[in-house]
BATORSE-265324 format. One record per residue (C-alpha): chain; x negated, y, z negated. Coordinates in nm, 3 decimals. Each point is the difference from the previous one (the first is absolute). Layout:
BEGIN
(atom 'A' (X Y Z))
...
This chain:
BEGIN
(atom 'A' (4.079 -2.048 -3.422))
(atom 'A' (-0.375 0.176 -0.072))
(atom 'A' (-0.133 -0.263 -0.188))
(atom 'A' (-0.125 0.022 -0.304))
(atom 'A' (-0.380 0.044 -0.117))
(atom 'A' (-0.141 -0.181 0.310))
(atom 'A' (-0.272 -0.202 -0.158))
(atom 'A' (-0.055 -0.202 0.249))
(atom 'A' (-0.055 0.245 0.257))
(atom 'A' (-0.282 0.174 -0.187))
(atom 'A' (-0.212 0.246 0.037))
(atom 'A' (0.204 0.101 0.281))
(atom 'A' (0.293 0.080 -0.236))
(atom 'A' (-0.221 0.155 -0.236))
(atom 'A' (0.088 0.348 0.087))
(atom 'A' (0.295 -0.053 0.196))
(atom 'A' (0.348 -0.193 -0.024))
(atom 'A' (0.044 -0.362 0.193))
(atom 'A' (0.233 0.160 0.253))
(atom 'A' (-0.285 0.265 0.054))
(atom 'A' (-0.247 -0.188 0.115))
(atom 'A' (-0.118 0.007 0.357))
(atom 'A' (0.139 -0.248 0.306))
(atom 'A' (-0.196 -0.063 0.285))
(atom 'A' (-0.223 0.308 -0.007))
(atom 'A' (0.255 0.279 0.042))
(atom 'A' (0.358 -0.087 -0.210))
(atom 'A' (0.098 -0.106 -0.379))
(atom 'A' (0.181 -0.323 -0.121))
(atom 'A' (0.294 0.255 -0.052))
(atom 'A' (0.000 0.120 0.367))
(atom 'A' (0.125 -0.375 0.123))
(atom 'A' (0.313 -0.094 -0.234))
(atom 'A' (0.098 0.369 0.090))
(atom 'A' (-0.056 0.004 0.355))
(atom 'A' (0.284 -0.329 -0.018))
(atom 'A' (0.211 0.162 -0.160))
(atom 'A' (-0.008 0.312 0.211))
(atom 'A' (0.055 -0.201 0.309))
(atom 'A' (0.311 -0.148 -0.147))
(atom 'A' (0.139 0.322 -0.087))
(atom 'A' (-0.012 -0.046 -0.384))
(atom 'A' (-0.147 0.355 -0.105))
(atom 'A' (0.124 -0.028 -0.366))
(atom 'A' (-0.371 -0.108 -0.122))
(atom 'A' (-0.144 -0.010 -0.371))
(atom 'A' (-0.305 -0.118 -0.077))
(atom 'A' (-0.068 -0.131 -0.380))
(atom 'A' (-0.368 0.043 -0.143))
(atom 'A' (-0.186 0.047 -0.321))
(atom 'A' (-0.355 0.036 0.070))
(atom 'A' (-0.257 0.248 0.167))
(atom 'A' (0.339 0.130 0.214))
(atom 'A' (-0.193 0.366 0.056))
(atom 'A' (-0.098 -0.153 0.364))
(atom 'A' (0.306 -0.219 0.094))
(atom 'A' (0.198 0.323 -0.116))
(atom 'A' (-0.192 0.226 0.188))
(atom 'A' (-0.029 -0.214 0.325))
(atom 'A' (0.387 -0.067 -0.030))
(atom 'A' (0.060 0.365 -0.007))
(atom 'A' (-0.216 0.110 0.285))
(atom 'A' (0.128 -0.277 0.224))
(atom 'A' (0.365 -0.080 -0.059))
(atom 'A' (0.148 0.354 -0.089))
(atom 'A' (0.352 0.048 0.097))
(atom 'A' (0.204 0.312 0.161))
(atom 'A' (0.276 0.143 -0.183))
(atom 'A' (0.213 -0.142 0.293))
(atom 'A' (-0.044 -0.365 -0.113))
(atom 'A' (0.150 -0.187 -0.260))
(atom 'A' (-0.308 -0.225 -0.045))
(atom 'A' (-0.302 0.017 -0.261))
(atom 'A' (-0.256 -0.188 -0.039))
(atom 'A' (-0.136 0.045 -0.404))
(atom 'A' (-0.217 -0.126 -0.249))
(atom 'A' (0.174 -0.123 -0.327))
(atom 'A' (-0.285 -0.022 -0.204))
(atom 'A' (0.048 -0.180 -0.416))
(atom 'A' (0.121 0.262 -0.223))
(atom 'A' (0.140 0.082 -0.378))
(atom 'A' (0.376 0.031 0.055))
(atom 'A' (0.229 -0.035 -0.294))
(atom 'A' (0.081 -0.340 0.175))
(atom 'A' (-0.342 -0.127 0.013))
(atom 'A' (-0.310 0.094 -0.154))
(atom 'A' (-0.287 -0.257 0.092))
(atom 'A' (-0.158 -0.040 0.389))
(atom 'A' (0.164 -0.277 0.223))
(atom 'A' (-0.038 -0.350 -0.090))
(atom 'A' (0.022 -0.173 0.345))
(atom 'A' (0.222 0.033 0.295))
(atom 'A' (0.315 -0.006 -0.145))
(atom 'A' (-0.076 0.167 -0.252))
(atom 'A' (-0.115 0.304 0.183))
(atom 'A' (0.339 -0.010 0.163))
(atom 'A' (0.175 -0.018 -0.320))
(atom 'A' (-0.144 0.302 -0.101))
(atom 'A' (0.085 0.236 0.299))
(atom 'A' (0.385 -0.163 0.014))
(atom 'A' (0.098 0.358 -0.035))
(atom 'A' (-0.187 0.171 0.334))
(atom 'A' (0.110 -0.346 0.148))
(atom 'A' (0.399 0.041 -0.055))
(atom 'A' (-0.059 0.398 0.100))
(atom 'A' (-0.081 -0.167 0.354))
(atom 'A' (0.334 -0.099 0.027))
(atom 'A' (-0.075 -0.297 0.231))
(atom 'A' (0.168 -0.348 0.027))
(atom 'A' (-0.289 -0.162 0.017))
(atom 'A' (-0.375 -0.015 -0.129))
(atom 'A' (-0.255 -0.128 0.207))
(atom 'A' (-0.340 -0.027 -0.282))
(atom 'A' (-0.301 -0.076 0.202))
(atom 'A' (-0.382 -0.030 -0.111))
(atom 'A' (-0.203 0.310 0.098))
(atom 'A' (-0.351 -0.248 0.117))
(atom 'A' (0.116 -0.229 0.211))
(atom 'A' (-0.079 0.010 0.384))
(atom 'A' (0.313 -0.165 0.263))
(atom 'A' (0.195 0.198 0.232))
(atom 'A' (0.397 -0.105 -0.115))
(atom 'A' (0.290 0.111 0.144))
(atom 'A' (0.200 0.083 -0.320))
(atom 'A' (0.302 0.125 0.206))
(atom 'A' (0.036 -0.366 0.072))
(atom 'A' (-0.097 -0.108 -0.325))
(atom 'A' (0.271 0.198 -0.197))
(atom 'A' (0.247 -0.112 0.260))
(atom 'A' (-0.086 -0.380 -0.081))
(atom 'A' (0.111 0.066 -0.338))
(atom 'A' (0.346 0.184 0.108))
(atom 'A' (0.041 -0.266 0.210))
(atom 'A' (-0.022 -0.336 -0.228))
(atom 'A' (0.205 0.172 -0.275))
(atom 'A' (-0.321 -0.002 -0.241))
(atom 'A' (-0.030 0.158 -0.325))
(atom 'A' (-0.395 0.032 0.053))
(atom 'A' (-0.239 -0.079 0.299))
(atom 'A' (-0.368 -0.094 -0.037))
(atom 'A' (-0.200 -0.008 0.302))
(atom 'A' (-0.214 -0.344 0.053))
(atom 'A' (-0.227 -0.100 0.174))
(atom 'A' (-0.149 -0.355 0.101))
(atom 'A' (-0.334 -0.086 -0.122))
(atom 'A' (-0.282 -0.290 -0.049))
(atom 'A' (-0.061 -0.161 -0.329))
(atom 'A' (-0.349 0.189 -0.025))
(atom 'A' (0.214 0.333 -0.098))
(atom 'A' (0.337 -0.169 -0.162))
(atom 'A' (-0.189 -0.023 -0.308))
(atom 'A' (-0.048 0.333 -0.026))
(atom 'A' (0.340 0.165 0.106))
(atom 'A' (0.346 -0.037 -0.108))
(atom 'A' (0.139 -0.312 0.182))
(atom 'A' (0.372 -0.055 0.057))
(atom 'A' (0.229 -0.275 0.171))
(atom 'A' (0.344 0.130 0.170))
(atom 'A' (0.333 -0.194 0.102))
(atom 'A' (0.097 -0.063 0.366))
(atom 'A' (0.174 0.349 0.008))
(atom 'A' (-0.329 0.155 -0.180))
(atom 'A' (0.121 0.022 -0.348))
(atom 'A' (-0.301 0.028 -0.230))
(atom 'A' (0.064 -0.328 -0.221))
(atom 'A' (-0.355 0.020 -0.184))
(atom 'A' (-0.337 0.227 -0.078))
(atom 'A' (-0.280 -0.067 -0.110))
(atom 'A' (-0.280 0.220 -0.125))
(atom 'A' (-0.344 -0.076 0.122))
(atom 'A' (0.077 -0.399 -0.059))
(atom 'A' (-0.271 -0.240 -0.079))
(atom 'A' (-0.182 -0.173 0.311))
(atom 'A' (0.114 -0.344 -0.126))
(atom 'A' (0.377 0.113 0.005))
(atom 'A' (0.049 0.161 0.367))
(atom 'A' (0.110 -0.345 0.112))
(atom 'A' (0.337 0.054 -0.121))
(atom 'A' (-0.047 0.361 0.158))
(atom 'A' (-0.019 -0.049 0.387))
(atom 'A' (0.330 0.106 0.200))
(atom 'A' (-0.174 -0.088 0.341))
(atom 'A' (-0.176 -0.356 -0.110))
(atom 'A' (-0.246 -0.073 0.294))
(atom 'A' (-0.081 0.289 0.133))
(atom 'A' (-0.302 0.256 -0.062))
(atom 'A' (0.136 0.240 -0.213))
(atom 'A' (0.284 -0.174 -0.216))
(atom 'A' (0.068 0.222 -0.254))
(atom 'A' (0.246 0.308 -0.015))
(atom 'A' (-0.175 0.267 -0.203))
(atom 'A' (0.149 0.340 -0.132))
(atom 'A' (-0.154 0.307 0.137))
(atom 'A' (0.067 0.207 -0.298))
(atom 'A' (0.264 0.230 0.213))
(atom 'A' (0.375 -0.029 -0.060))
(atom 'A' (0.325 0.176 0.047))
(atom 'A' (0.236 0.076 -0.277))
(atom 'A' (0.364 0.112 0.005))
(atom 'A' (-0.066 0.255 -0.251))
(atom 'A' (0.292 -0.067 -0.178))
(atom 'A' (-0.154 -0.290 -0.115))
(atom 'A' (-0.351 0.103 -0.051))
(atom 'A' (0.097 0.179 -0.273))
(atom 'A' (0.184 -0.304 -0.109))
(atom 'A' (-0.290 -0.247 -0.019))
(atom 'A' (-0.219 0.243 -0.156))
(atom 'A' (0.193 -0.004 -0.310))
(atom 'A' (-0.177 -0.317 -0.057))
(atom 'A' (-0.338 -0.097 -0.136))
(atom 'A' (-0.278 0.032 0.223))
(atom 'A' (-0.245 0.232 0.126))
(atom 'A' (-0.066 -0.165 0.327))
(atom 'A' (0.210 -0.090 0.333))
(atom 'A' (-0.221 -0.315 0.080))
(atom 'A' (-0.063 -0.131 -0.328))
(atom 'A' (0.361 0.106 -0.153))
(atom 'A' (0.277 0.155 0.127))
(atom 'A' (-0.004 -0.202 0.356))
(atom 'A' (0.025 -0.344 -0.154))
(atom 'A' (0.197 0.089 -0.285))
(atom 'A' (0.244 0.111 0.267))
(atom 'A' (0.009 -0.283 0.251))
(atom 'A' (0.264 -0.205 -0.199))
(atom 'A' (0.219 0.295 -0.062))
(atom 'A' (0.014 0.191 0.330))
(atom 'A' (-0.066 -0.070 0.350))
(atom 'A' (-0.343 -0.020 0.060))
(atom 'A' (-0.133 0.017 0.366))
(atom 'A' (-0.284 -0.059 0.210))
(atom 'A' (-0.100 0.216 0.313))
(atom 'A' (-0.294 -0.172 0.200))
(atom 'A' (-0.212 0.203 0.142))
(atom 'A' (-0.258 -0.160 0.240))
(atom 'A' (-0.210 0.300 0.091))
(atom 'A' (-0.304 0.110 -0.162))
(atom 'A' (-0.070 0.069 -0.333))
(atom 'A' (-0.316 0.054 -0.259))
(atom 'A' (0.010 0.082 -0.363))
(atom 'A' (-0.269 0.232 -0.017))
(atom 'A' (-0.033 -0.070 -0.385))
(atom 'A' (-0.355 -0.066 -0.035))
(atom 'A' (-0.323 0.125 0.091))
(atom 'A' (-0.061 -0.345 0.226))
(atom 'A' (0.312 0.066 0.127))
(atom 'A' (-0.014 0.319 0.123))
(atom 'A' (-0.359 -0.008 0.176))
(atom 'A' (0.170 -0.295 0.182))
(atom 'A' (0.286 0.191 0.132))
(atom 'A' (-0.198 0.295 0.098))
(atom 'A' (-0.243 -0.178 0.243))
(atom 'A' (0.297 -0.201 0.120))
(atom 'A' (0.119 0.337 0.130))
(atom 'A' (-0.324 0.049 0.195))
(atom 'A' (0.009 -0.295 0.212))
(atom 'A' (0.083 -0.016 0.346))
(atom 'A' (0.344 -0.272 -0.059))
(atom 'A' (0.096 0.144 -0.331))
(atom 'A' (0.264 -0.094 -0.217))
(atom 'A' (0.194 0.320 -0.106))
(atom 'A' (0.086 0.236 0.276))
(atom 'A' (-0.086 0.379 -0.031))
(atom 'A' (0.099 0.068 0.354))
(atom 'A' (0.325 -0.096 0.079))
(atom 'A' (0.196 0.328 0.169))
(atom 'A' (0.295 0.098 -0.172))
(atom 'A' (-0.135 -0.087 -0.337))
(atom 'A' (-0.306 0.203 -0.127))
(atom 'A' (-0.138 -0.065 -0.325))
(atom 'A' (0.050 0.340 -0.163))
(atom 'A' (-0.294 0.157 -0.201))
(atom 'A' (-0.107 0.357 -0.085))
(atom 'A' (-0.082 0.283 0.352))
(atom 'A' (-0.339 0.060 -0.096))
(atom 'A' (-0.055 0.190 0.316))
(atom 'A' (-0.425 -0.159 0.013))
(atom 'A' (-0.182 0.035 0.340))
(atom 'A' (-0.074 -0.316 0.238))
(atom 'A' (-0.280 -0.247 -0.131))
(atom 'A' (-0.348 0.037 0.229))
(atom 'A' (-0.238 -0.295 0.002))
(atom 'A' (-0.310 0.069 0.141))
(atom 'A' (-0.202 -0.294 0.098))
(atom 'A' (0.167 -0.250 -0.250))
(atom 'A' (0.108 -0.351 0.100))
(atom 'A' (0.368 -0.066 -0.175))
(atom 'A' (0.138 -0.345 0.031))
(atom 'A' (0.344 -0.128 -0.164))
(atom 'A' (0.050 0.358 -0.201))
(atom 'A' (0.236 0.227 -0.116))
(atom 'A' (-0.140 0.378 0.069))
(atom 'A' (0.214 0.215 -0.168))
(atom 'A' (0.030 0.409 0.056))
(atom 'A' (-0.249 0.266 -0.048))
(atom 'A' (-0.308 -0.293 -0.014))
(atom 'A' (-0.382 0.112 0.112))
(atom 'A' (-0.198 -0.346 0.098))
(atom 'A' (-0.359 0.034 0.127))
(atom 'A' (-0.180 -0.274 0.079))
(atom 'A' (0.163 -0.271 -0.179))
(atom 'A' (0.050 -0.327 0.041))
(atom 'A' (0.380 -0.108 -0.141))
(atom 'A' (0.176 -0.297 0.056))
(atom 'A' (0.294 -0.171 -0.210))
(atom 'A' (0.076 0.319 -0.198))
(atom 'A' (0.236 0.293 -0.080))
(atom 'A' (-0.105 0.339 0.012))
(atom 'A' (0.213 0.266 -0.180))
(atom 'A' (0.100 0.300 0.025))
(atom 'A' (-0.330 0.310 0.011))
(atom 'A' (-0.260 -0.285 -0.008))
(atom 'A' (-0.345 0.064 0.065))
(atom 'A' (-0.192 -0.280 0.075))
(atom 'A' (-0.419 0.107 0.090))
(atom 'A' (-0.249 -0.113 0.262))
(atom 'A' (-0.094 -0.375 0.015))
(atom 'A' (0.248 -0.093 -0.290))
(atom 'A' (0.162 -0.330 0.022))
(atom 'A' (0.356 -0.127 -0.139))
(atom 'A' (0.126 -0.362 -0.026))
(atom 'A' (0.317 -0.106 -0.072))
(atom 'A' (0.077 0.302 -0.277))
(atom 'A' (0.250 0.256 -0.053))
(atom 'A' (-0.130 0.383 0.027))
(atom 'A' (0.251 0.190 -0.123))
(atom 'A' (-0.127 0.331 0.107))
(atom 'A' (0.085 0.368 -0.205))
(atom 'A' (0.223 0.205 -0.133))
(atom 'A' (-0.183 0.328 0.144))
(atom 'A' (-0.336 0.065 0.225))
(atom 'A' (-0.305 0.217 -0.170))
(atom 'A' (-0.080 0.318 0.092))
(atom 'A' (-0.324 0.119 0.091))
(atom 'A' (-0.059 0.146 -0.328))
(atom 'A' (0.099 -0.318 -0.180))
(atom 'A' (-0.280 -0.173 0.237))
(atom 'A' (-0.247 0.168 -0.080))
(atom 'A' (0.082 -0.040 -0.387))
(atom 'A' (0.007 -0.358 0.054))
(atom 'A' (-0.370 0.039 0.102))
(atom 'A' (-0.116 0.250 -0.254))
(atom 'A' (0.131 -0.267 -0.286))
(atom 'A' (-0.068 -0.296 0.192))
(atom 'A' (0.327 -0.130 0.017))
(atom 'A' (0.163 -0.134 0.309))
(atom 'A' (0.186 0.105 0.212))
(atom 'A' (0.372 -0.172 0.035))
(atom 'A' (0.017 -0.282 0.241))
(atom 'A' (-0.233 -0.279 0.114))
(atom 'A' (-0.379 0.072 0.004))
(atom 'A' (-0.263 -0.044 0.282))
(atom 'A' (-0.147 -0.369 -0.025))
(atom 'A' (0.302 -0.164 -0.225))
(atom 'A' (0.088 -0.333 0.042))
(atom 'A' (0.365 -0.067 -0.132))
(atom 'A' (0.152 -0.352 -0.013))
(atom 'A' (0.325 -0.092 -0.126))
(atom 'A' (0.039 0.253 -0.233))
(atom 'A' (0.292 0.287 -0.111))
(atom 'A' (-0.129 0.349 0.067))
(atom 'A' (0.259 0.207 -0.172))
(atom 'A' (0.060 0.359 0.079))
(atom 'A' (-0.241 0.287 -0.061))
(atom 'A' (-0.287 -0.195 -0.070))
(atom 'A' (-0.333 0.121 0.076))
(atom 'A' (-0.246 -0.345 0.147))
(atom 'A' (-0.357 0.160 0.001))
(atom 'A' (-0.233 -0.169 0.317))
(atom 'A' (-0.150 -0.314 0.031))
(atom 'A' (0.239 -0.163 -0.304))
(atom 'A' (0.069 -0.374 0.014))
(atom 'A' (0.384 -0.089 -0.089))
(atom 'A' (0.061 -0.408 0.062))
(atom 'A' (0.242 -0.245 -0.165))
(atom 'A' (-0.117 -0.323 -0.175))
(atom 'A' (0.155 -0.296 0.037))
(atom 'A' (0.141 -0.097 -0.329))
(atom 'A' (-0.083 0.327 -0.208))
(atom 'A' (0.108 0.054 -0.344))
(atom 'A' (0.261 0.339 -0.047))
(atom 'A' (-0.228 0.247 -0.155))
(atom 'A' (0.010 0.366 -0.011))
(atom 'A' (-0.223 0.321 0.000))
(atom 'A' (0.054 0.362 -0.003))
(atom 'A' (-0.029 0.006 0.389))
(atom 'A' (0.077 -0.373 0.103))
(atom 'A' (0.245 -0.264 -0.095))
(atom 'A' (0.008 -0.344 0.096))
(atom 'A' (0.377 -0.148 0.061))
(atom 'A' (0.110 -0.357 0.201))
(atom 'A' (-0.388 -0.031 0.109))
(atom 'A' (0.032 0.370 0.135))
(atom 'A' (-0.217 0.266 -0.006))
(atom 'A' (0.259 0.339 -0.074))
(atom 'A' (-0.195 0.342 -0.016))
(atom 'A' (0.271 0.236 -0.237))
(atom 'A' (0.174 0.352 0.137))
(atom 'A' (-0.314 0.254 -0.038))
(atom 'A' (-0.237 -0.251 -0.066))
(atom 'A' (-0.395 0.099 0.065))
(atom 'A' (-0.234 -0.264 0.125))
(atom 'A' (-0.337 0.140 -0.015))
(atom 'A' (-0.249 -0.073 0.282))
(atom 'A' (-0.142 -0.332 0.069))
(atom 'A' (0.228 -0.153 -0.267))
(atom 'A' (0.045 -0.412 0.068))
(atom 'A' (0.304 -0.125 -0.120))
């Protein structure tokens, strides 16, 4: 599932599609659900969007194309005008119910509908065999939590044998009481992951009802009629849903014991060949970072940060605890010297900045000597080359910050 408009994660999905949106400074949200289902040998993959899908559709195409020798696809089934339907998707179910023709063309027994920004490494081989296994109808993967995120996730409780016997929708802190399966203990409650497994016989089936949504509809309207079940899974997993939430996740990735595993042999996290050259840092000191390809770092002082893809990042800069995401192409000489003529900057960080917490999205240009910090309990605002989100400072895709600016 692409999401819809992705509010929450804005500016960065001003231009671009949630799935789109760049993962630890050289992958999209997309590139993870995929890469799980590759390595489980599901290559039967559609991906359902609606908005700005130019760069998930173009990053899909130059990264997962398929030989005429394989059965798989992976595709973009983007809201369209059929004689069936005539309005944009709704929600999650919704967005299925729409494409239930390209779905049946699949000719699969089952449907596995997963959400495209989520970050967890899953073995859905094991998943889908779970739900072969206990006879169910549908399977919803869980996962235990504390009562500081219950409140804002879809909480169930299951049966001895894991039969779903109750959901509830982001419940009220004062009624998660009657919620906790594991009483005692530090995470008590079972919430849904927003991933499930369908046979697809019955998809169809439920979606006859009313409902535009899996959590908030079709899922508990089908617990009393059909067997329900409940895969735990106990690894790691982030909702990268918010702007909070994904600067989190990202500087997780940079530390030294970190939580989600990009290493692990056997099991690559897929994203697009881009063929860059090596990164050279020339007397920088780097602590706790991600240094993606093709970077140039002179003289910088970095620490608690990820570096993307092409960044540039001048002499005596220094960068706290913030996200760089880096560029979509490097400047020639020519466009250099244009910069200078019209006294633009150049893309990248400029000599002298000082960057703390803060979102640097792709292609921006940071002139020298600008001041980018956080404050502690700042208001959202917005400008035509800075927004404010969760306390965060996030500079948009081709952004300009002029020299000397203090934000």
């Amino acid at each position: 599932m692409g999401g819809g408009q992705g509010s929450r994660l804005y500016p960065l999905t001003k231009l671009r599609a949630k799935p789109a949106v760049p993962l630890a400074g050289k992958y999209r949200l997309i590139d993870i659900p995929i890469s799980n289902c590759l390595h489980a040998g599901i290559d039967k993959i559609a991906i359902l969007t609606q908005f700005n899908s130019a760069s998930l559709h173009r990053h899909i195409h130059q990264t997962y194309a398929r030989d005429m020798f394989n059965n798989g696809w992976v595709q973009i089934l983007a809201a369209e005008q059929t004689p069936h339907s005539t309005g944009w998707y709704q929600g999650t179910a919704d967005a299925v119910r729409q494409q239930q023709m390209e779905i049946k063309a699949a000719g699969t027994e089952y449907v596995l509908i997963l959400a495209g920004d989520h970050l967890y490494d899953m073995d859905y081989r094991a998943f889908v065999e779970y739900h072969v296994e206990t006879g169910a109808d549908i399977t919803m993967a869980v996962q235990p939590v504390n009562a500081d995120m219950a409140p804002s996730l879809g909480i169930l409780k299951r049966s001895d044998d894991g039969q779903v016997k109750s959901f509830t929708e982001k419940p009220e802190p004062a009624a998660l009481g009657a919620l906790e399966s594991t009483p005692g203990s530090d995470e008590p409650y079972l919430a849904s992951m927003g991933i499930y497994v369908f046979r697809t016989d019955l998809l169809f089936e439920v979606l006859k009802s009313e409902g535009d949504d899996f959590g908030k509809n079709i899922i508990p309207g089908a617990i009393s009629d059909h067997r329900v079940m409940g895969y735990v899974y106990n690894g790691y997993w982030a909702d990268i849903g918010t702007i909070r939430a994904f600067y989190e996740v990202n500087l997780e990735m940079a530390l030294p014991e970190r939580p989600f595993d990009f290493y692990i042999p056997g099991r690559p996290i897929y994203s697009r060949p881009r063929f860059l050259p090596a990164s050279e840092v020339h007397g920088a000191q780097i602590h706790h970072t991600l240094l993606a390809d093709g970077c140039r770092v002179n003289k910088a002082d970095i620490c608690d940060a990820v570096i993307g893809l092409r960044s540039l990042i001048g002499p005596d800069a220094q960068i706290r605890f913030s996200i760089i995401m880096g560029a979509d192409y490097y400047e020639t000489e020519s466009d250099r010297v244009e910069n200078k003529r019209i006294g633009r900057p150049n893309i990248g960080i400029g000599q002298g900045t000082v960057i703390e917490c803060a979102i640097i999205d792709k292609n921006a240009r940071i002139g020298r000597n600008v001041h980018i910090r956080c404050l502690p309990d700042r208001p959202d605002s917005e400008t035509d080359n800075w927004v404010v989100r969760d306390g965060l400072v996030v500079i948009p895709k081709d952004a300009v910050i002029e020299d000397g600016t203090v934000i």
